[in-house]
C-alpha positions in Angstrom: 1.8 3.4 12.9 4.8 1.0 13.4 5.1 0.1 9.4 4.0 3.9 7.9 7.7 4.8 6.6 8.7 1.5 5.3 4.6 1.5 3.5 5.3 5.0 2.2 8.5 4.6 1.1 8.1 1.6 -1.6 4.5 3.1 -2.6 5.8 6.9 -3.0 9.1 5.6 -5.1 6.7 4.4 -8.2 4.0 6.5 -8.3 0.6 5.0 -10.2 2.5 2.0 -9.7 0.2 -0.8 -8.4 1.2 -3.5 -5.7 -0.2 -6.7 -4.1 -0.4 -6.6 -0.2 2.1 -9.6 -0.9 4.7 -7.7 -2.3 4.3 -4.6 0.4 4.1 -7.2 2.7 7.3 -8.3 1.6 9.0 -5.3 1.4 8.6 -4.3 4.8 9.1 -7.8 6.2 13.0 -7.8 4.3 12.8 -11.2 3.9 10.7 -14.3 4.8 9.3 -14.3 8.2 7.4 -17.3 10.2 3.4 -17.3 10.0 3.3 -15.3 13.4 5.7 -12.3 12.4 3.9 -12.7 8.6 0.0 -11.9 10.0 1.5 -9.6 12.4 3.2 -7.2 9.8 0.4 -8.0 7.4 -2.1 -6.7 9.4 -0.1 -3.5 10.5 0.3 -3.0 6.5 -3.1 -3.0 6.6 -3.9 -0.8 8.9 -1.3 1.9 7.7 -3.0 1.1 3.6 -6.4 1.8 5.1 -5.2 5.1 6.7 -3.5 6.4 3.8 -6.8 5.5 1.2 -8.8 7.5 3.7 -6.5 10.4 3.7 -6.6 10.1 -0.4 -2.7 9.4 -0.4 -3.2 5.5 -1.6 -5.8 4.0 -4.3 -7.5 0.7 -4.6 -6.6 0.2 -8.2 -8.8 -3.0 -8.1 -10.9 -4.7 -5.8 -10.7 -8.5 -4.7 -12.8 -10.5 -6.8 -14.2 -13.5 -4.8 -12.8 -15.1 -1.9 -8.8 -15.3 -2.5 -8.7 -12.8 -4.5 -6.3 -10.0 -4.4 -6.6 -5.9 -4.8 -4.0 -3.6 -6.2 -2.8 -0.3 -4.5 -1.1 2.5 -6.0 0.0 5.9 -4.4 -1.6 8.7 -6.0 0.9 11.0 -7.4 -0.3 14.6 -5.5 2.5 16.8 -7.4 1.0 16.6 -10.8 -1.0 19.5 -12.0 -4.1 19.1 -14.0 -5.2 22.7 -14.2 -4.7 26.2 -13.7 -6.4 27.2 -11.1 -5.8 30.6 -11.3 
C-alpha cells in the first residue's frame, strides 16, 4: 500500500479522533495537488482506510448521508484496557 504510513501516521497520532477523507487526503497529498494526482491519492487513501476498517484498526464514525455526503474515520485506540481478563 503506497499511502499506508503516511494514513497511519495522522490517524494513530489522535486516537478517537475523527477525520474527513478530505483532510487525510490532504495530509498525505502535503499540499494541493492537480485533479489527476488528487483522485489518484484519493483513491489509494481509500484503499489503505478500507484495509485498516477490515483489520478493526480504523472506524466509520459516521456514514455518508446522501449523495455528497461525507463519513468520518477514527483509529481505534487498541492499548486501552477495558477489563481484567484474568
Amino acid at each position: 500500500m503506497k499511502y499506508a504510513r503516511e494514513v497511519i501516521d495522522l490517524l494513530a497520532a489522535y486516537p478517537g479522533r475523527r477525520f474527513r477523507m478530505i483532510h487525510i487526503v490532504r495530509h498525505v497529498a502535503g499540499g494541493k495537488p492537480d485533479a489527476a494526482q488528487w483522485e489518484r491519492i484519493r483513491k489509494g487513501v481509500r484503499r489503505v482506510i478500507e484495509h485498516l476498517e477490515h483489520a478493526g484498526h480504523v472506524a466509520r464514525c459516521e456514514p455518508a448521508k446522501g449523495s455528497g455526503g461525507f463519513s468520518l474515520y477514527a483509529w481505534k485506540p487498541g492499548h486501552e484496557v477495558f477489563e481484567n481478563r484474568d
